[in-house]
Structures are given as structure tokens and as C-alpha cells.
C-alpha positions in Angstrom: -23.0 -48.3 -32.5 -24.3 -51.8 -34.0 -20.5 -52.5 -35.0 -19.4 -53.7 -31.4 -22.6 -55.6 -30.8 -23.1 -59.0 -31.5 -26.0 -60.3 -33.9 -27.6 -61.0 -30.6 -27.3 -57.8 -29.2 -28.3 -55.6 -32.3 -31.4 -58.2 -32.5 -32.3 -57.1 -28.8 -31.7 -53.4 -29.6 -33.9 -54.0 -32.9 -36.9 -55.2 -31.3 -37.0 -52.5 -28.5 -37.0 -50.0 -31.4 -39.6 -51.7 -32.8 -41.8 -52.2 -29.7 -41.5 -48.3 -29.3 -42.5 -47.3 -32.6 -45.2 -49.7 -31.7 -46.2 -48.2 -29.0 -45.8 -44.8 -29.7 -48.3 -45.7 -32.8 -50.7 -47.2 -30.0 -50.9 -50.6 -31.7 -51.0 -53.5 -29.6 -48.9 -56.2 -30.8 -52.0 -58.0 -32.2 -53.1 -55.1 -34.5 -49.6 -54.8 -35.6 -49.1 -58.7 -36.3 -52.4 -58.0 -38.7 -51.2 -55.3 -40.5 -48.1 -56.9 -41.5 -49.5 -60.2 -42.0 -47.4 -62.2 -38.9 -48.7 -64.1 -35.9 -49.0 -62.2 -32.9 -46.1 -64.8 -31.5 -43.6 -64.0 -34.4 -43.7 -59.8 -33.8 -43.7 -60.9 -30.2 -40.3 -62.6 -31.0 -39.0 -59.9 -33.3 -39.8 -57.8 -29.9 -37.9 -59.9 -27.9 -34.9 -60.0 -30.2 -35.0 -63.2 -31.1 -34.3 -64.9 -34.4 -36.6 -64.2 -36.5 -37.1 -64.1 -40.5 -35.7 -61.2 -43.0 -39.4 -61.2 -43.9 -40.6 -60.7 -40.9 -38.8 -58.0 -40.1 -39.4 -56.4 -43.5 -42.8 -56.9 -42.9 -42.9 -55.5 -39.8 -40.8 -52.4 -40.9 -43.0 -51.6 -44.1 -46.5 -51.9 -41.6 -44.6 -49.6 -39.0 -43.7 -47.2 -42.2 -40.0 -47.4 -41.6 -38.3 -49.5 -44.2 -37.8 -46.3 -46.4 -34.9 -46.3 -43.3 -33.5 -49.1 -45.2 -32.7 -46.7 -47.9 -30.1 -44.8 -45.9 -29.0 -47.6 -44.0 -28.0 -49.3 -46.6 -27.2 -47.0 -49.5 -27.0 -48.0 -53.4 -22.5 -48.1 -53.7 -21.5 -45.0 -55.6 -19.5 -46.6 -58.6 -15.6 -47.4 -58.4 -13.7 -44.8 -60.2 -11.5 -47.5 -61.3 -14.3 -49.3 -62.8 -15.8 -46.2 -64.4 -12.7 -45.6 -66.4 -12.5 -49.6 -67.4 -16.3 -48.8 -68.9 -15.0 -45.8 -71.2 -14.3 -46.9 -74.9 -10.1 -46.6 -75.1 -9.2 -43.5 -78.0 -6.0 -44.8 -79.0 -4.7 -45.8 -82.4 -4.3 -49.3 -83.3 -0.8 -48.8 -82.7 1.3 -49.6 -79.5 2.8 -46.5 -77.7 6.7 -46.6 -78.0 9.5 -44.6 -76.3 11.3 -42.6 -78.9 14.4 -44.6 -78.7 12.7 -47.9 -80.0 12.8 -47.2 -82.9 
């Protein structure tokens, strides 16, 4: 969904979220500002979708208990298999591999 949004539009889509989980929780913006150590103006911004900092919105997240979401939004990379086999030790002899009619 987020993909053909623009940073403007998945901040505005963002802060409803987080107003609802907000509301849904009862909090008034105040309350919620305290528990994640903001002013009530900067969660009021978040709210609003407006540009706010990666802090504040980690903040916010952790006080709302969501940023475990983080966790499957953004998942640890499985590793390359490419770069697994460059990590195994090599078992070949300390002699070059030749075609049989090098020699």
C-alpha cells in the first residue's frame, strides 16, 4: 500500500493509525505525550502527519506498545546464499585444477 504513496502521504496515513490506537487506548494526546516523553505539540504533529523525528515516532510507538511491529515490518535480511558459500573454508588441494589434456 505505502509503495505508491509519497513520504507525505504515508506520514498522513501514519499519524491517523496512531491517533486511533490512541484513541481506542482512551488516552488523550496529553497522557500519551507523557508517557512517551514528547510535548503534547510534537504527538499532535506526528498526528497530523507532519514531519516529525525518528525518535518521536519511536517513542510514540514503544508507549502505544507497537514498535514490536517494527520487527515484521522490517525483518532482519536472511543471508545471501552467495555470500554463505564465500564464508565456507575452500577443501581443495594446493594444486590448481587442470583439464586432462594440459598436461
Amino acid at each position: 500500500m505505502f509503495a505508491e504513496l509519497s513520504n507525505v502521504q504515508v506520514r498522513e496515513v501514519l499519524g491517523r493509525r496512531i491517533r486511533s490506537h490512541r484513541r481506542n487506548r482512551r488516552l488523550t494526546q496529553e497522557a500519551l505525550a507523557v508517557r512517551a516523553g514528547l510535548s503534547r505539540p510534537t504527538l499532535s504533529k506526528l498526528e497530523r502527519g507532519h514531519d516529525v523525528s525518528l525518535d518521536s515516532l519511536l517513542a510514540t510507538l514503544r508507549a502505544l506498545d507497537l514498535l514490536d511491529g517494527l520487527e515484521l515490518a522490517i525483518a532482519e535480511p536472511a543471508e545471501s546464499p552467495i555470500a554463505a558459500l564465500g564464508a565456507r573454508p575452500t577443501t581443495r588441494g594446493a594444486t590448481a585444477w587442470i583439464w586432462g589434456d594440459e598436461a
